[in-house]
C-alpha positions as CSV (number, residue, x, y, z in Angstrom):
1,X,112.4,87.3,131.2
2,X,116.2,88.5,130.2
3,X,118.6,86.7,128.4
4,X,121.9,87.8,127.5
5,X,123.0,88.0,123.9
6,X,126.8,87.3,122.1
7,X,127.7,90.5,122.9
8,X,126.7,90.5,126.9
9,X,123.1,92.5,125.7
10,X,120.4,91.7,127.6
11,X,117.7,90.4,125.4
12,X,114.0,90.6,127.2
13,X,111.3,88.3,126.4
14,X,107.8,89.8,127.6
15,X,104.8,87.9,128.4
16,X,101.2,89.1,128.5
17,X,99.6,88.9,130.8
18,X,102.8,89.5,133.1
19,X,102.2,87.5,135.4
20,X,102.5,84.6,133.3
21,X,106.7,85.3,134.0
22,X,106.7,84.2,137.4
23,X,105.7,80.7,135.6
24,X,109.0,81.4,133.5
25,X,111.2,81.9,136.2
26,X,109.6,79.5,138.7
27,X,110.2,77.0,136.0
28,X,113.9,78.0,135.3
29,X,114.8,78.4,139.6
30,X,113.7,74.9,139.5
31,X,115.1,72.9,136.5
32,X,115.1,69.1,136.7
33,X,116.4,66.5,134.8
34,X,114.2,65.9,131.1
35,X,114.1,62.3,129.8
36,X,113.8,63.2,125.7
37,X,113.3,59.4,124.7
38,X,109.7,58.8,123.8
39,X,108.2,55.0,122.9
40,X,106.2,56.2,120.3
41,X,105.7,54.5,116.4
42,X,106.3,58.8,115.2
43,X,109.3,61.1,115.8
44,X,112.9,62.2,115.1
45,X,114.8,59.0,115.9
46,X,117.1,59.1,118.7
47,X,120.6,60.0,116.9
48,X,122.2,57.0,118.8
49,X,123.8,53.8,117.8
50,X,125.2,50.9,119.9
51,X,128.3,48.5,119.6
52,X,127.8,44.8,120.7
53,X,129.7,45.9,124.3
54,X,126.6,48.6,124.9
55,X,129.2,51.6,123.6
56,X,127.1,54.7,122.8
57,X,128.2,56.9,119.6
58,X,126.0,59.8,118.8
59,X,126.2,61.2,115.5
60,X,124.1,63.4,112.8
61,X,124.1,59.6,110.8
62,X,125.1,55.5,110.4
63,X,128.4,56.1,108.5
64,X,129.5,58.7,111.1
65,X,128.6,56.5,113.6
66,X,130.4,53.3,112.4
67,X,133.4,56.5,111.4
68,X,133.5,57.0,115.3
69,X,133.5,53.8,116.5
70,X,136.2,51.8,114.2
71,X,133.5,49.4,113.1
72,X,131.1,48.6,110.6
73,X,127.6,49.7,110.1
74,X,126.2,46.2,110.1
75,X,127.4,45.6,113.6
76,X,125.4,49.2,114.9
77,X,122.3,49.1,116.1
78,X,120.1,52.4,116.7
79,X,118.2,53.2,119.6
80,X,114.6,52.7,118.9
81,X,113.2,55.1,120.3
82,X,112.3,58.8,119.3
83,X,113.1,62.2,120.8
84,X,110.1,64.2,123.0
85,X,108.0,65.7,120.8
86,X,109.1,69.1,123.0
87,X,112.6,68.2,122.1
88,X,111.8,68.5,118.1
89,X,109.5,71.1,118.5
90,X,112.0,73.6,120.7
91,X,114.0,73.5,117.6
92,X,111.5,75.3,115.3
93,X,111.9,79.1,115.2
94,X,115.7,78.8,113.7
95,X,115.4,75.5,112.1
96,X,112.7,76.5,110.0
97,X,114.8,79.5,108.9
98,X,117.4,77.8,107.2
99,X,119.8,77.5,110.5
100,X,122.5,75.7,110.8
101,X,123.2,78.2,107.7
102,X,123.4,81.7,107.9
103,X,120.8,82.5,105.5
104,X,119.0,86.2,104.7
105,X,115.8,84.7,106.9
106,X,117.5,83.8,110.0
107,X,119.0,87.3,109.9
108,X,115.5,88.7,109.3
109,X,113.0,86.9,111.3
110,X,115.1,85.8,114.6
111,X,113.8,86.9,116.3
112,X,110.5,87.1,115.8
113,X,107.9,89.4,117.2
114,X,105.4,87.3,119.1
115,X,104.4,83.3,119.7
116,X,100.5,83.1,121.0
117,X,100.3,79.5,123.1
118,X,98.5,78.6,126.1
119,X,99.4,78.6,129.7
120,X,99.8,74.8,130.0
121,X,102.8,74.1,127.7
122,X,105.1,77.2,129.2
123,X,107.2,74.2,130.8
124,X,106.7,72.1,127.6
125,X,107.3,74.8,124.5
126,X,108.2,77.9,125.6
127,X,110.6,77.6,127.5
128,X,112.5,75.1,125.8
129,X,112.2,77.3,122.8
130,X,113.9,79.6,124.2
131,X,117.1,77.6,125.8
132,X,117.3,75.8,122.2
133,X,117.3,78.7,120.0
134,X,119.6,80.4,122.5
135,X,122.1,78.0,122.7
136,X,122.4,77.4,119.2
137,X,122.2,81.1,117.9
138,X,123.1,83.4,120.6
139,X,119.4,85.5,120.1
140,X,115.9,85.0,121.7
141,X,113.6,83.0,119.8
142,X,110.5,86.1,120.0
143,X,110.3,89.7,121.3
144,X,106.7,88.6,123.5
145,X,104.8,85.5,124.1
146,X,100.6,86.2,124.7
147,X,99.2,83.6,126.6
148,X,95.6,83.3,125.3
149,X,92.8,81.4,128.0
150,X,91.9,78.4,127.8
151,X,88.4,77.6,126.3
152,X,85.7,76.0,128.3
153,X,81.7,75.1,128.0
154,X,78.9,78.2,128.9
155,X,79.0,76.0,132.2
156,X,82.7,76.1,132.9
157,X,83.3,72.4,131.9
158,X,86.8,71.2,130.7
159,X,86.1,70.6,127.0
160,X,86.5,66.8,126.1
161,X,85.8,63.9,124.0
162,X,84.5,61.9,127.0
163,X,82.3,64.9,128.4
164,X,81.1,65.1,124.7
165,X,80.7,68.8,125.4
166,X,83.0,70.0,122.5
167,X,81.5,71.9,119.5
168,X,83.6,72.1,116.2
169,X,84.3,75.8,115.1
170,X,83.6,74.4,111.5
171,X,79.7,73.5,113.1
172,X,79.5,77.4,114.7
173,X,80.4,78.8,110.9
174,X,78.5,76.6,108.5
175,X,75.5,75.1,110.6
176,X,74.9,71.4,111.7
177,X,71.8,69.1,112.1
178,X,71.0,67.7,115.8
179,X,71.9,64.2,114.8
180,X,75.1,65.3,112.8
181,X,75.7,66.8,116.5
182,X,75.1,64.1,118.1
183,X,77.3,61.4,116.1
184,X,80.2,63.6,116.7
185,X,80.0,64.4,120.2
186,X,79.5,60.7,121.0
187,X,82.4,59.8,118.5
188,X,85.3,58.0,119.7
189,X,84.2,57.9,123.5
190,X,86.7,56.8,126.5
191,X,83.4,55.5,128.5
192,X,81.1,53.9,125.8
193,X,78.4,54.2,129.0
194,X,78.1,58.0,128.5
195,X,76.6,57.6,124.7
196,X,72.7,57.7,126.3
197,X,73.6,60.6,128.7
198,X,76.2,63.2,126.3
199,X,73.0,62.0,123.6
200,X,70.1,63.0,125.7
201,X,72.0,66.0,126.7
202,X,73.3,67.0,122.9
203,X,69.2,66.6,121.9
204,X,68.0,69.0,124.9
205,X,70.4,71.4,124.2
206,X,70.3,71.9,120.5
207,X,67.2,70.4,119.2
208,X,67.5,72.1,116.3
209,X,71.0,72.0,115.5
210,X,73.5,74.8,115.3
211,X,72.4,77.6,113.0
212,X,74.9,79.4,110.5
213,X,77.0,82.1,112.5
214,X,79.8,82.7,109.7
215,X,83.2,82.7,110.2
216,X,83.2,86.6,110.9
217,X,80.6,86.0,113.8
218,X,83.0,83.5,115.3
219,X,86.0,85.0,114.7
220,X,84.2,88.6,116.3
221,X,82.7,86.0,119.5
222,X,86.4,84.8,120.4
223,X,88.1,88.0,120.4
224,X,85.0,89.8,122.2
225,X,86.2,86.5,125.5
226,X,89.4,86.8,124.9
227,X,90.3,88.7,128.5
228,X,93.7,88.2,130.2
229,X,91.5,85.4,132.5
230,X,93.0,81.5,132.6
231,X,89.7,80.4,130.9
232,X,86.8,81.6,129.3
233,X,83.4,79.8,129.0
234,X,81.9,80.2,125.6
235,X,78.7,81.5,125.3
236,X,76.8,80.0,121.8
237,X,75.1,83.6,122.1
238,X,77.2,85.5,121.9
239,X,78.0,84.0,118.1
240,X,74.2,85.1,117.4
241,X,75.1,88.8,118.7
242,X,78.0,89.4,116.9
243,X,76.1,87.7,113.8
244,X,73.9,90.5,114.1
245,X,77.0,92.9,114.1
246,X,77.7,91.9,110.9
247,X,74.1,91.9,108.9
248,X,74.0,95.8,110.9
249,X,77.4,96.6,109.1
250,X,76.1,95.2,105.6
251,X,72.7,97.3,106.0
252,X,74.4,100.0,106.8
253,X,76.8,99.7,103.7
254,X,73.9,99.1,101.2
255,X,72.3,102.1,103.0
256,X,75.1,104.5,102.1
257,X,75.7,102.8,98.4
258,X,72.3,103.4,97.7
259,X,72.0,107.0,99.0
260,X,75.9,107.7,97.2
261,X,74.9,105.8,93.5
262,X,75.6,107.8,91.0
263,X,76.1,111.3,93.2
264,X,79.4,113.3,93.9
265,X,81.0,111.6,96.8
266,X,83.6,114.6,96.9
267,X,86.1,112.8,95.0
268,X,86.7,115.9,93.0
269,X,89.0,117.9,95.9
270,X,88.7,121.1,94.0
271,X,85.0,121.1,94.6
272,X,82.9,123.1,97.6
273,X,82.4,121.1,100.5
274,X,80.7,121.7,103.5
275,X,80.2,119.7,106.6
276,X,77.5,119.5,109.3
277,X,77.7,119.6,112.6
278,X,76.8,115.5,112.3
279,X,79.9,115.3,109.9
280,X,81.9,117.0,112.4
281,X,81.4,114.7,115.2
282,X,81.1,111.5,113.8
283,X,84.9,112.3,112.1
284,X,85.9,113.6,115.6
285,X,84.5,110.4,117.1
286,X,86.0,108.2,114.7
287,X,89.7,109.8,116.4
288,X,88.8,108.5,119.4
289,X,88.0,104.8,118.0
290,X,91.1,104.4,116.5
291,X,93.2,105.7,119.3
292,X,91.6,102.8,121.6
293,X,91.7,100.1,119.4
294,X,95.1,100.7,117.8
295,X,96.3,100.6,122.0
296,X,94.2,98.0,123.3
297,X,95.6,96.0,120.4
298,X,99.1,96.7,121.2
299,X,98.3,95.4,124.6
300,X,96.9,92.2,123.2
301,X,93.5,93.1,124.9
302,X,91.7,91.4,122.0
303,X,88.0,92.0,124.0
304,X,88.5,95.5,124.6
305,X,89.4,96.3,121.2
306,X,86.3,94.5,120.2
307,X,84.6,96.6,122.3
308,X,85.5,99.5,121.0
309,X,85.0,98.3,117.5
310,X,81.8,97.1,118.7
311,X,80.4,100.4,120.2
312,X,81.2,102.9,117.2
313,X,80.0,100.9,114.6
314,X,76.5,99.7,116.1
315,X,75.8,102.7,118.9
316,X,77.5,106.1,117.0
317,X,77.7,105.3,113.2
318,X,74.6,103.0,112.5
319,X,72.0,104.4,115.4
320,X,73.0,108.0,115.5
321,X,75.0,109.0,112.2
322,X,73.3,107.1,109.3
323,X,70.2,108.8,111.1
324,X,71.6,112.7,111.4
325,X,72.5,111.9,107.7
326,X,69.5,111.4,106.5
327,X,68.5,114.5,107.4
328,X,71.5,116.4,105.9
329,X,70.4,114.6,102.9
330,X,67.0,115.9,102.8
331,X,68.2,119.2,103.1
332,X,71.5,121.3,102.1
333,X,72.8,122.7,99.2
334,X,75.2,121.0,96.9
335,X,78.5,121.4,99.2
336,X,76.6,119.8,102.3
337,X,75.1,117.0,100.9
338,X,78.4,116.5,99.1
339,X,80.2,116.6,102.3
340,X,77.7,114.3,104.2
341,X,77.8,111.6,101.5
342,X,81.9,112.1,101.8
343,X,81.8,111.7,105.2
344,X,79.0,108.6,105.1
345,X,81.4,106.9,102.6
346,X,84.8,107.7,104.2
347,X,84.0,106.5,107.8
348,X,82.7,103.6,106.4
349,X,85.5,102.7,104.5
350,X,87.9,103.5,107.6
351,X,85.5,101.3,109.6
352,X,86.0,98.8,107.3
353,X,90.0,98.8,107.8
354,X,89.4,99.0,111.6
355,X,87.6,95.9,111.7
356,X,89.2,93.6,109.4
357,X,91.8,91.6,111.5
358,X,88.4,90.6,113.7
359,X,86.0,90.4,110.4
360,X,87.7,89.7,107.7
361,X,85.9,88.4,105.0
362,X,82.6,90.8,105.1
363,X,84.9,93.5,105.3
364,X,86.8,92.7,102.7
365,X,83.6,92.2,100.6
366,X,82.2,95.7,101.2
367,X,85.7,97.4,101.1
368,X,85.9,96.2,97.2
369,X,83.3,98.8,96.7
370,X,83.4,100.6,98.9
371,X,86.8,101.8,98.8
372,X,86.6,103.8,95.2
373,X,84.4,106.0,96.4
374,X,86.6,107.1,99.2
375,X,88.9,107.1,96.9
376,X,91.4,104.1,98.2
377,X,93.3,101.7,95.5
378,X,94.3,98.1,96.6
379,X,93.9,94.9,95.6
380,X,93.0,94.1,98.9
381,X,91.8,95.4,102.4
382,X,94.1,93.6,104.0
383,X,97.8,95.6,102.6
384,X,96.1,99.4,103.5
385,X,97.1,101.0,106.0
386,X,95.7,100.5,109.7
387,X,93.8,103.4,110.6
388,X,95.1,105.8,113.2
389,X,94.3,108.7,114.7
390,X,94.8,112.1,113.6
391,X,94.4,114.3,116.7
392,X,93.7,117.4,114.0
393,X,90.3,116.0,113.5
394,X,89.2,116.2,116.4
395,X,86.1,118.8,117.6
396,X,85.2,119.3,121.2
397,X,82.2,121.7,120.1
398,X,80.8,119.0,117.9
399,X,80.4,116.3,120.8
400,X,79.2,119.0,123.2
401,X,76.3,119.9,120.5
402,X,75.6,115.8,119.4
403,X,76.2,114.7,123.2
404,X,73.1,117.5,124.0
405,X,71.1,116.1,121.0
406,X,71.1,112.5,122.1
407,X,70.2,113.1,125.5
408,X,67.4,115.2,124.9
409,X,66.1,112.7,121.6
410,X,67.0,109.4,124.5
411,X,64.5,110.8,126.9
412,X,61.8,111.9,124.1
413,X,62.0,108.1,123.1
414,X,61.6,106.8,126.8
415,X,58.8,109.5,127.7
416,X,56.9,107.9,124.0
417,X,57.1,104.6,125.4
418,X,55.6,105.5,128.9
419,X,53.1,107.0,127.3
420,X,52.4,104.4,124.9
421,X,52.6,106.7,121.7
422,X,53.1,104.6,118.8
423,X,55.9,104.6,116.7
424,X,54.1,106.2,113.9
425,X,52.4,109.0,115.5
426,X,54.5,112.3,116.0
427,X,53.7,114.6,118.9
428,X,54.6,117.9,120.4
429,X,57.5,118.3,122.5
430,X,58.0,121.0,125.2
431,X,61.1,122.3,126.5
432,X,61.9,124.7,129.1
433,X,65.7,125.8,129.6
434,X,67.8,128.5,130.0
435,X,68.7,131.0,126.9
436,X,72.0,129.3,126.0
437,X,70.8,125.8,125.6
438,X,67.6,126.9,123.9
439,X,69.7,128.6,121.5
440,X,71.5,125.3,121.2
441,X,68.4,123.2,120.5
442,X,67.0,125.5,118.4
443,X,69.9,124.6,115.8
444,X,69.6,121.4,116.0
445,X,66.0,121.3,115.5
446,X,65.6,119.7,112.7
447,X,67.3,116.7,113.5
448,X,65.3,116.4,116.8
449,X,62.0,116.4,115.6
450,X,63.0,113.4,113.2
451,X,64.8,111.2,115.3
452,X,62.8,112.1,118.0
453,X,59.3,111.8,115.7
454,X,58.1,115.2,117.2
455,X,55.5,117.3,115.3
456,X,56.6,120.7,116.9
457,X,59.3,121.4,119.6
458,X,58.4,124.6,122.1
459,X,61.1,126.3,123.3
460,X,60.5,128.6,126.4
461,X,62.5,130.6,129.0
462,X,62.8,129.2,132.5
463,X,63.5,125.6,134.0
464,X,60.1,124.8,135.7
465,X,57.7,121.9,134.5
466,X,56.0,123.1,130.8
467,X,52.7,122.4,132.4
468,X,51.0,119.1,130.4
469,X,49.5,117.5,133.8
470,X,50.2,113.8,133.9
471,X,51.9,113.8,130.7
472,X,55.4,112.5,131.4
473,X,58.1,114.7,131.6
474,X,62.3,114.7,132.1
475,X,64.7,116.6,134.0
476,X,68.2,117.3,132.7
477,X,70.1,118.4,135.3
478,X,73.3,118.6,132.8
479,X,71.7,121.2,130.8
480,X,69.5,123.0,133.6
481,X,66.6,121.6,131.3
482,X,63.0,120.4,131.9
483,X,61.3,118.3,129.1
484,X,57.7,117.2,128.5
485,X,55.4,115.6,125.8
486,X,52.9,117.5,124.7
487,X,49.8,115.7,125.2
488,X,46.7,114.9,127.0
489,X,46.5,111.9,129.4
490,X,43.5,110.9,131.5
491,X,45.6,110.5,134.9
492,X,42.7,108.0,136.6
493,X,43.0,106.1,134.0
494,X,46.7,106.0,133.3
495,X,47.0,105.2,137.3
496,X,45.0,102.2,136.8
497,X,47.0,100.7,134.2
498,X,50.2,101.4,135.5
499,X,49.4,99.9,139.0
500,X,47.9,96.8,137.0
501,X,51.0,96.6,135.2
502,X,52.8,97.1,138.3
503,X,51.5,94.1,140.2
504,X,51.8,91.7,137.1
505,X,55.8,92.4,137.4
506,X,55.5,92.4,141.2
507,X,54.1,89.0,140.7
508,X,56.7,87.9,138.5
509,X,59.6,89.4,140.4
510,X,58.4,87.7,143.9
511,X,58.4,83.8,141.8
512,X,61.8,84.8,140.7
513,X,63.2,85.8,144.2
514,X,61.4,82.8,145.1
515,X,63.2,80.9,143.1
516,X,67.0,82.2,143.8
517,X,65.9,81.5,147.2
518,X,65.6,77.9,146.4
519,X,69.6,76.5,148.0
520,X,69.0,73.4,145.5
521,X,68.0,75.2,142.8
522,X,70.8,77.5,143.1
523,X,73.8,75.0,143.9
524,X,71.9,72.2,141.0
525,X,71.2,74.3,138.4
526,X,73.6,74.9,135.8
527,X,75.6,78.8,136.4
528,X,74.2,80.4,133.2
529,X,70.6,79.4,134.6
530,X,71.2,80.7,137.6
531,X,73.0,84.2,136.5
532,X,69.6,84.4,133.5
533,X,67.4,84.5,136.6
534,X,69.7,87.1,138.8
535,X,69.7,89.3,135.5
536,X,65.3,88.6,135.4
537,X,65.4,90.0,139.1
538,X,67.6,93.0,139.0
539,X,65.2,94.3,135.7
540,X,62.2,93.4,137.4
541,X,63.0,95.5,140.5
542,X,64.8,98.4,138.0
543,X,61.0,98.0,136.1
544,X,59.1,98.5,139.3
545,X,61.0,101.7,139.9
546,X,60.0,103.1,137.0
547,X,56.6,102.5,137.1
548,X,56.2,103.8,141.0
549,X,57.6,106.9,139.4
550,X,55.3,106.8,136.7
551,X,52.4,106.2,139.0
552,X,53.7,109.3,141.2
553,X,53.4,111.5,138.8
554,X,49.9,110.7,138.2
555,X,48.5,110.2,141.5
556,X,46.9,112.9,143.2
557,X,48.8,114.5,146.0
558,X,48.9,112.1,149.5
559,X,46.9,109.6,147.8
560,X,48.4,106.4,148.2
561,X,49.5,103.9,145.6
562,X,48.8,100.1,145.5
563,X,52.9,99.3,145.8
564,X,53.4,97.3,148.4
């Protein structure tokens, strides 16, 4: 949308999504007249006073009134009604800077940067914002306006008083009881006869209440649904996920303050440090992080941002780094384990930063203490600096050596779990490759064999199978590598099982497809139901896949399996 300024400038407003502007426009090519007298007990008064012969003099007050008509105030009467609640309203952005005065914050803050609304008071709000504050000052009310979605039940219902399917945010942070539920959602109904029904429903659906999610887990849940879509259905588990999120990010924090107390965090720059490969590539990743959040915030893509948060924090810092670290730690002279506890500290912090317009209260917690030791000063999180990228940290050799380490320690921990090794026990791996990678894997040895739980790893020439008969065993084709655990497995035996457990998830997949078969249960039963069911079918058959090609590899040759 363009609007002209004083000087003949055109003055854009952008809305995001864009397609929200043909709403603008469609609105604007079609203006009709607005009746802004309201019959309401609230409001600005209508600025309108009549004579005894029905003469109408509008002024800012009484005594101007009676000023402008020759008479006295006692013989005015004011209209009684009030102005549109859209008409005050349109007035806000410059009245609430001082305006009709030329003061320092109408010159500052007009316009401002962005006004977040919904799509269904454009007509209403927006755009009568913008002819109001145009007219009177010459400038566009705000730079951009994001239209957020508008929030609807896990089932895609309208959330209302009368469908008594509306949950308080205050509920999802601190907790409620089933009955405290109950009494609101069946407070102040249109239809008094849907108490029994919005009751019965309230009871089956939280028996137990709601449980404590914190205002971080909310906070984390709406930003994780907020896509460019009209509407988004809230899902309650999400809240629980993102709960999660945040007790990971605190155990991870008391991880690295107990394995930094009292030890050089490489504060002292003039000191040796030295930094592992692990170091290297978690720093390099953390580039990459802040590149996609610091855009997809820029874009208002709120979910993708997240995302992204979501991913590094969980998947590359907490599952993969804290774990490589621990074995720098274990290991190293003085300058490595001071740069791994530097690195372990300084991430963190970062990570803190990155979060905290999505999480802001546990991050501000844990950046009070944690932020010292990476040698920030603040009196709060929230006036640092937003991280961004620095392309000079980046280190393409890094990710090709950690991207080579997780796949071969991904596959070790499937191949444990076919074979039932447990999680204690540590066993032998086998690895047959070409010289290049075997070179590769030999230096990263060490952390293989303890995220990976492996007694011994056997590097030999070649890319054929290492020989362990019926022990199972991985191909990566990436790396022109062959994999295998090394140990002994009684392959009758193990074919037994596996086609035992193969026909107990046969069984359960044919109820399931049974089920989605079912037209009435399918049109009757409430979406999420429905799409829980799908999800149970597409694992069951992705199961049975993995088991025939268990069961293959410990059959005999042409002997047929019980897989129909």
């Amino acid at each position: 949308a363009s609007i002209a300024d004083p000087a003949g400038k055109p003055q854009r407003i952008r809305f995001v999504p864009a397609h929200w502007t043909s709403w603008y426009d469609h609105w604007l090519a079609n203006v009709h007249d607005w009746c802004i007298s309201r019959q309401l007990w609230w409001g600005h008064r209508i600025p309108a006073w009549y004579d005894d012969a029905g003469n109408i003099f509008v002024a800012r007050n009484a005594a101007e009134a009676a000023k402008r008509s020759g008479k006295p105030v006692s013989s005015l009467r004011q209209d009684e009604d009030v102005l549109d609640t859209w008409f005050s309203s349109a007035l806000w952005c410059h009245s609430t800077l001082g305006w009709p005065e030329k003061t320092p914050e109408l010159e500052t803050f007009l316009p401002s940067s962005v006004l977040v609304t919904g799509f269904d008071i454009i007509f209403f709000w927006v755009v009568r914002m913008v002819m109001m504050t145009t007219y009177f000052t010459g400038k566009i009310p705000f730079r951009e306006v994001y239209i957020n979605s508008i929030v609807r039940d896990e089932e895609g219902q309208k959330m209302s008083k009368s469908r008594g399917n509306i949950l308080d945010p205050l509920d999802l942070i601190d907790g409620t009881t089933v009955d405290a539920l109950v009494k609101k959602q069946t407070y102040g109904l249109v239809l008094e006869k849907q108490r029994e029904a919005i009751e019965k429903r309230t009871r089956r659906q939280f028996p137990d209440g709601l449980p404590a999610f914190g205002a971080d887990a909310v906070r984390f849940t709406f930003a994780s649904l907020a896509t460019f879509g009209r509407t988004l259905n809230f899902d309650l588990s999400r809240c629980e996920g993102y709960r999660n999120f945040c007790n990971k990010l605190w155990n991870a924090s008391r991880f690295v303050l107990m394995n930094v107390d009292g030890k050089d965090v490489g504060l002292d720059e003039s000191r040796p440090v030295t930094r592992s490969i692990a170091d290297r590539w978690i720093v390099a990743e953390l580039q990459s992080v802040e590149e996609e959040v610091n855009k997809q915030l820029a874009e208002y893509r709120f979910d993708l941002a997240a995302k992204a948060i979501y991913g590094f924090v969980w998947n590359e810092y907490c599952d993969w780094y804290v774990e490589l670290a621990k074995v720098d730690l274990a290991r190293g002279d003085d300058a490595a384990q001071r740069g791994t506890r530097r690195t372990l500290v300084r991430v963190l912090e970062t990570i803190l930063r990155l979060a905290h317009p999505v999480i802001p209260f546990i991050t501000e917690e844990l950046w009070q203490t944690i932020a010292p030791l990476a040698g920030k000063r603040g009196e709060s999180i929230s006036v640092q600096a937003y991280p961004r990228a620095d392309p000079e940290k980046r280190d393409e050799a890094a990710a090709s050596e950690i991207a080579l380490l997780k796949e071969v320690v991904s596959n070790a921990r499937e191949m444990r779990v076919e074979a039932r090794v447990q999680p204690g026990e540590r066993v032998g791996l086998a690895i047959a490759t070409t010289a290049s990678t075997a070179e590769r894997v030999r230096a990263l040895n060490e952390y293989l064999s303890a995220l990976a739980r492996l007694s011994q790893v056997n590097i030999r020439a070649g890319t054929s199978a290492p020989g362990f008969d019926g022990a199972p065993s991985r191909i990566l084709a990436a790396y022109d590598t062959h994999i295998q655990l090394e140990i002994k497995v009684d392959p009758a035996a193990e074919r037994e099982r596996l086609l035992n457990e193969r026909a107990h998830v046969d069984r359960e997949r044919e109820k399931t497809k049974a089920k989605l078969a079912n037209e009435r249960f399918v049109t009757r039963a409430p979406a999420h139901v429905v799409a829980q069911e799908r999800e149970r079918l597409a694992s069951s058959e992705a199961t049975l896949a993995k088991l025939d090609a268990q069961i293959a590899r410990v059959s005999p040759v042409n002997q047929p399996s019980r897989t129909q």
